[in-house]
C-alpha positions, 0 to 999 in steps of 0.5 A: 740309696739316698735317704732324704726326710725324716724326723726333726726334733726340737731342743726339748726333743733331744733333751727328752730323747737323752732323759728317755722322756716325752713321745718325740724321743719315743718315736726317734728311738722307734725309726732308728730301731726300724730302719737303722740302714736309712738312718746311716745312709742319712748319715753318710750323705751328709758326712761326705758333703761335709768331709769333701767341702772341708777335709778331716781336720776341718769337718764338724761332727756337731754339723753333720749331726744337726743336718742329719735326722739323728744326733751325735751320740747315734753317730758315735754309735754307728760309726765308733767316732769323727776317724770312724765315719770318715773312713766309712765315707771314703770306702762308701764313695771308693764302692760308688765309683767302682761299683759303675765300673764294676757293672760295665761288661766288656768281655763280649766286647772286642779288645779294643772297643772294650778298652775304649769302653773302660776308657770312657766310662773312668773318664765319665765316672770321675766328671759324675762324682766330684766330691769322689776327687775332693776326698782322695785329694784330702786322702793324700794330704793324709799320705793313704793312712785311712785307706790304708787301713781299710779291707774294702777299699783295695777290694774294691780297686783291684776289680777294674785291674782284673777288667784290664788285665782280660782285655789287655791278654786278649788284645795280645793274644789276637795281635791287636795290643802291643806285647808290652801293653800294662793294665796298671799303667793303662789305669793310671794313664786313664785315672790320671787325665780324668782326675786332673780333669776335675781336680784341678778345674778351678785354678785351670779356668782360671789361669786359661780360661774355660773353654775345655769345660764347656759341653763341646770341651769336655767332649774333645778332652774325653777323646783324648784321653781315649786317644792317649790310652788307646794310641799307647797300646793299640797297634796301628791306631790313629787317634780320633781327628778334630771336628769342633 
């Protein structure tokens, strides 16, 4: 959910809202009381636009509060401070991301168009959510240390294993997926090409041009990875022949 709007307070505002003063302040204190969630989503959007454009280090807690509808102290009060929101923000965007993927229901679905499936819905997941790469990027700088630290994000992670692990069992039970098939491979095999796809967007069009980011690019690249993914794993595959 996405909170857009809400209450702007001039400089006076903010003075009499610290003083406990005029009716501005009232009614600031009134909306935080009434829809606390609102006001940390609000918080929340405007922190990953500013933590994925300019990083930990470079982020701002006096920026994200001016282009909030609260104010640094309700931060400070939600989030425990600038460590504290950023690590919500990157478990909040680490939910986003898994939680599409968590909605996608395979097990009807025959081994390998289910791993085809998957396949395609990381690759699309990655291109729909670039400040999702932006952060991770900024996370390793920081070697995992607040994803580490976390008790959601590995939670989180681990439901797109289990989703592989069925489909790679069932496609060896029935004799369609190599015995040695891995869904931790076959995971970081997709997430890989998907990721590199968008991180590194800027200096490959630059250095070769972009054409593999046009619509018809980007087509031919998922089905590529889709090609790579399944062609490492599914007996007798033959990948999907160039028509563009």
């Amino acid at each position: 959910m996405l909170f857009v709007g809400g209450i702007t307070l001039s400089a006076e505002g903010k003075a009499a809202m610290g003083a406990g003063g005029d009716s501005a302040g009232t009614t600031r204190k009134t909306s935080w009381k009434k829809d606390p969630e609102a006001v940390q989503e609000n918080i929340l959007t405007i922190a990953t636009e500013e933590f994925a454009a300019h990083g930990l280090a470079g982020a701002n807690i006096n920026v994200i509060a001016q282009r909030t509808s609260t104010s640094k102290r309700m931060i400070y009060y939600y989030f425990e401070g600038k460590e504290g929101l950023y690590m919500r923000v990157l478990e909040r965007v680490y939910s986003s991301l898994r939680e599409s993927e968590k909605a996608l229901d395979v097990t009807s679905l025959d081994p390998v168009p289910a791993l085809k499936r998957l396949t395609e819905a990381t690759f699309d997941s990655h291109v729909n959510n670039p400040q999702f790469i932006r952060l991770v990027m900024i996370e390793n700088i920081h070697n995992a240390e607040y994803v580490k630290k976390s008790n959601i994000i590995p939670r989180l992670n681990k439901a797109i294993i289990d989703k592989l692990t069925d489909v790679c069992r069932r496609g060896i039970a029935d004799g369609v997926l190599r015995k040695d098939a891995d869904p931790l491979e076959l995971h970081w095999m997709t997430s890989s090409a998907s990721f590199y796809n968008v991180s590194n967007r800027a200096t490959f069009s630059a250095s070769f041009g972009d054409s593999l980011y046009s619509e018809p690019g980007q087509r031919r690249i998922r089905q590529r990875v889709v090609d790579m993914v399944l062609g490492a794993v599914v007996i007798g595959y033959e990948p999907h022949q160039k028509s563009e």
